[in-house]
C-alpha positions as CSV (number, residue, x, y, z in Angstrom):
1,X,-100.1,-158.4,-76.2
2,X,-101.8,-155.7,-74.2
3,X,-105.2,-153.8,-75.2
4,X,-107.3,-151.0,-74.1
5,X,-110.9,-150.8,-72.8
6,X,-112.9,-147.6,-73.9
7,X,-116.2,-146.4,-72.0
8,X,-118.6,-146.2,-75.1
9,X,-121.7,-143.9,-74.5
10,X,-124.7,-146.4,-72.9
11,X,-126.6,-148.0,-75.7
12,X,-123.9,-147.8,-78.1
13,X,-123.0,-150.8,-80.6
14,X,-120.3,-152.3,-79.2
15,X,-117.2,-152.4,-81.2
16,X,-113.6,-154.5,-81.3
17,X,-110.9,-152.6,-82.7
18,X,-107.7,-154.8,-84.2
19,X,-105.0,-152.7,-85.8
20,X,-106.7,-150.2,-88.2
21,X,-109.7,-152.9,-88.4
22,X,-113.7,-152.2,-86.7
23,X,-115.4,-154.9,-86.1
24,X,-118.9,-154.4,-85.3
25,X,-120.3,-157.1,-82.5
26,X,-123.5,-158.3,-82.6
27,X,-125.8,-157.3,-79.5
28,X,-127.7,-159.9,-78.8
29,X,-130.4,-158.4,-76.9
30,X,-131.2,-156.6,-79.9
31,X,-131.7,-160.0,-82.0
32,X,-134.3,-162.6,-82.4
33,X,-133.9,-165.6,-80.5
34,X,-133.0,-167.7,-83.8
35,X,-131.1,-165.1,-84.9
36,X,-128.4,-165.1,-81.9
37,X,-126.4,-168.2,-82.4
38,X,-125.3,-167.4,-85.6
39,X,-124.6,-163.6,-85.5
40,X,-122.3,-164.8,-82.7
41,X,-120.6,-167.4,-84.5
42,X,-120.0,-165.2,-87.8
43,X,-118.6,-162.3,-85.3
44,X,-116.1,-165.1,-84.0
45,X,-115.3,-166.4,-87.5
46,X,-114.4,-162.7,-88.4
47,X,-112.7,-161.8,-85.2
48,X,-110.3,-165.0,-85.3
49,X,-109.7,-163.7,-89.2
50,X,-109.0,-160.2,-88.2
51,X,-106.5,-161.3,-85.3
52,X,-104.9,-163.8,-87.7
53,X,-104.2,-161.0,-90.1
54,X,-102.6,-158.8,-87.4
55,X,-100.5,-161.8,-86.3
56,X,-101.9,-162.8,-83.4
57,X,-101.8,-166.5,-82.5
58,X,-103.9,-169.2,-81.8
59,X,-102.1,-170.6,-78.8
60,X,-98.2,-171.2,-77.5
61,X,-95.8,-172.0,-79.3
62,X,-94.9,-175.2,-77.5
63,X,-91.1,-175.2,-79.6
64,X,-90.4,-171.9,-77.9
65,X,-90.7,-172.8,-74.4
66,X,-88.0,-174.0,-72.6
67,X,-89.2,-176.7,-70.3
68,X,-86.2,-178.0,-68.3
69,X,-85.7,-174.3,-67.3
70,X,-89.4,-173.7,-66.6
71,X,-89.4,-176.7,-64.4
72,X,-85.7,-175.3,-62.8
73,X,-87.9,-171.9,-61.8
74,X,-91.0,-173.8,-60.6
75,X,-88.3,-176.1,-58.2
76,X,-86.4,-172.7,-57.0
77,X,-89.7,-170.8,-56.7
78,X,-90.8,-174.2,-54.3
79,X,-87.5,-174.1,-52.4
80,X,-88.6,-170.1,-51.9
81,X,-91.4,-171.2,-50.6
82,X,-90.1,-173.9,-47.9
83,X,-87.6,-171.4,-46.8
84,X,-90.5,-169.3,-45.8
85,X,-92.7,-171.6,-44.2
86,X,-90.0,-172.8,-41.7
87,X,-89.7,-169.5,-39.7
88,X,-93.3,-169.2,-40.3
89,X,-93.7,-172.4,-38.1
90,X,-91.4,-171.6,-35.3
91,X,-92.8,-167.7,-35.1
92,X,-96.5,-169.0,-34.5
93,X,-95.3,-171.1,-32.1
94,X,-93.6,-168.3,-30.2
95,X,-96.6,-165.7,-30.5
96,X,-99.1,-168.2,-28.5
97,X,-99.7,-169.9,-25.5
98,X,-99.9,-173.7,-25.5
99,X,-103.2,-174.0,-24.4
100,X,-104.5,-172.0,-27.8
101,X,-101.5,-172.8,-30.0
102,X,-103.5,-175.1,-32.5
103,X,-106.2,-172.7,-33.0
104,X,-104.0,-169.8,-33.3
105,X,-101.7,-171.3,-35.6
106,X,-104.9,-172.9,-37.6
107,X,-106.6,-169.7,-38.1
108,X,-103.9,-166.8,-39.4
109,X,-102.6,-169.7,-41.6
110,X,-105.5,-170.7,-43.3
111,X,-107.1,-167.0,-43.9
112,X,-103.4,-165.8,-45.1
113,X,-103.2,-168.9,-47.7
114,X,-106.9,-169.8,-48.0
115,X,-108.3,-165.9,-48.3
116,X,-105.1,-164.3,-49.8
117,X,-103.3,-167.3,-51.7
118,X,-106.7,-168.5,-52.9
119,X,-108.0,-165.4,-54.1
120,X,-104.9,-164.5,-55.7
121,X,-105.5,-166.1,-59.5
122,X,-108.9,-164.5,-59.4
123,X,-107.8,-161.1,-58.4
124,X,-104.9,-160.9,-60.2
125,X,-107.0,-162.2,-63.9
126,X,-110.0,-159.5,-63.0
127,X,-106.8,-156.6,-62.7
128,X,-105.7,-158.0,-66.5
129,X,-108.9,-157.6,-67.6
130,X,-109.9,-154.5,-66.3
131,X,-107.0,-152.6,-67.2
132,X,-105.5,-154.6,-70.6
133,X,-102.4,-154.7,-69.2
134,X,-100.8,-158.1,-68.5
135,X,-98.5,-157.0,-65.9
136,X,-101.1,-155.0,-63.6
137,X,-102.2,-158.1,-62.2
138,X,-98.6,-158.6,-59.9
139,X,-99.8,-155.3,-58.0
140,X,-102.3,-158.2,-56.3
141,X,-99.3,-160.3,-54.9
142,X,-97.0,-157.0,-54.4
143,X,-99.7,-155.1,-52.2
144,X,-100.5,-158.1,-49.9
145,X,-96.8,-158.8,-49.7
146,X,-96.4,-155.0,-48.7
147,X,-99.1,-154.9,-46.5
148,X,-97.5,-158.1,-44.4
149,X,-94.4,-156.0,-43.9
150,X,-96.7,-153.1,-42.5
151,X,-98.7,-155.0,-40.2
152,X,-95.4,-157.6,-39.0
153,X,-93.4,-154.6,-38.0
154,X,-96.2,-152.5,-36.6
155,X,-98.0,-155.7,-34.4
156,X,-96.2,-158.5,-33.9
157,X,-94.5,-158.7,-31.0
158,X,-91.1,-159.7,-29.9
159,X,-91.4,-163.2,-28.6
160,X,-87.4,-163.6,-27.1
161,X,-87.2,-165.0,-24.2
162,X,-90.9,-165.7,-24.0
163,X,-91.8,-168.7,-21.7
164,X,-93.9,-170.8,-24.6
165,X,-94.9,-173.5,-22.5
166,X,-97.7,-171.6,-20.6
């Protein structure tokens, strides 16, 4: 379920708003140090309540997922995947000479999955966040997917007929 972040005026009392419900969070800068702990736990006692009422659950319902065809999509998605990396392999060899091949097949790998593939759980959660939106977070994947296709059709160059032995 999606929600929204508001930009409350600086030093206001931060609020959670459920449905037609306001609840009031505790700021705990604003509390003695014994009395912390347990203003946080009563705001999470009444939070739970409040998204219990408005149906929210718990956790998954593991009856309602369909495993054999989650596991089908994970396999397809990893076939995706090797069909890829195949042409990957035999462009980087192409685009180099021999004597920095290993390097230069090393390095643009290990930034694109390392930096970009890495990153991408990250990036994509702190998107969520930010906006509320549970979807906004593919826009991480689709712009790095989009800016490959820029960049592979403005530099890379054609490598037929290139001697790759030198």
């Amino acid at each position: 379920m999606n929600y929204e972040k508001e930009q409350a005026p600086i030093g206001a009392t931060p609020e959670v708003r459920i449905g037609d419900e306001v609840l009031i969070a505790p700021t705990p800068r604003r509390l003695a140090e014994a009395e912390r702990a347990p203003a946080i736990a009563a705001f999470q006692a009444e939070l739970r309540a409040a998204l219990d009422r408005h149906g929210y659950p718990q956790a998954a319902d593991d009856a309602a997922i369909n495993k054999p065809m989650v596991v089908a999509i994970l396999a397809l998605l990893v076939i995706y995947v090797t069909m890829v990396y195949g042409p990957i392999a035999a462009m980087l060899v192409e685009l180099f000479p021999a004597r920095i091949r290993y390097t230069s097949m090393s390095l643009p790998y290990h930034i694109g999955n390392g930096w970009f593939g890495g990153f991408l759980p990250t990036t994509s959660f702190a998107i969520v966040a930010a906006t509320g939106n549970i979807y906004y977070g593919l826009w991480y994947p689709i712009g790095i997917a989009l800016m490959t296709l820029v960049i592979g059709l403005l530099f890379l160059p054609e490598t037929y007929k290139r001697n790759i032995d030198t």
